[in-house]
C-alpha positions in Angstrom: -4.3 15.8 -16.9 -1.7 13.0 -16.8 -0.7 13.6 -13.8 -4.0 14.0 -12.1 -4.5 10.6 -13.1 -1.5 8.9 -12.0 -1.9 10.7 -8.5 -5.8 9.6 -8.4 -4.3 6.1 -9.2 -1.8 5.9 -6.7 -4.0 7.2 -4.3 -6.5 4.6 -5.5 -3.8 2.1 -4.8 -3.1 3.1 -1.4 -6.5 3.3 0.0 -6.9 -0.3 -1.5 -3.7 -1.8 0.4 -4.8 0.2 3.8 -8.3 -1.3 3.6 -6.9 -4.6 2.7 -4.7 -4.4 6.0 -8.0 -2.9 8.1 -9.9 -5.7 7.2 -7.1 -8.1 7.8 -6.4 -6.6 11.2 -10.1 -6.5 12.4 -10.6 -10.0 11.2 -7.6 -11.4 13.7 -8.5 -14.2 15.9 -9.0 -12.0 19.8 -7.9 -15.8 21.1 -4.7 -15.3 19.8 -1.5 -13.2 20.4 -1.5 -9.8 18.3 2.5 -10.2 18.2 1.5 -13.5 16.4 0.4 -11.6 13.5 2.5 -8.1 13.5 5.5 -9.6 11.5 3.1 -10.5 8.5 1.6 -6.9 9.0 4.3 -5.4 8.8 5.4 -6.9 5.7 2.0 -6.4 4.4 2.8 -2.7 5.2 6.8 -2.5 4.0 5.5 -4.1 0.5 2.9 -1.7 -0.3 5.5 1.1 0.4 7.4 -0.4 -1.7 5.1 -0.9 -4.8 3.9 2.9 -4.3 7.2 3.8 -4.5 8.4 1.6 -8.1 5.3 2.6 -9.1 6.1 6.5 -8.5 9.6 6.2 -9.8 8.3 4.1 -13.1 6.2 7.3 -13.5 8.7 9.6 -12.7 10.7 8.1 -15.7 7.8 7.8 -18.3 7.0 11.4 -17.5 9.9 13.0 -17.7 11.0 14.4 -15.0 7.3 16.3 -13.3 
């Protein structure tokens, strides 16, 4: 059961972070440059990635080894 929960929370967490970029990329300014806003983007993107992936590890070590 724990681990259907931390996997429904990560997933949680994800689909968060990906709507959170949607709505950021679908609210962009069509007057301006898209190359204007792809380095914040893709920092957007390489942080998520990165908090999914402390946050697996931290669970990883909590747990045991699953």
């Amino acid at each position: 059961m724990r681990r259907y929960t931390k996997n429904a929370t990560l997933v949680l967490l994800i689909a968060t972070k990906l709507s959170i970029a949607t709505i950021y990329v679908l609210r962009l300014n069509a007057s301006h440059s898209f190359q204007e806003y792809a380095p914040p983007i893709a920092m957007m993107a390489a942080l998520s990635f990165f908090i999914v992936a402390a946050l697996w590890l931290a669970g990883m070590k909590l747990s045991g080894s699953d």
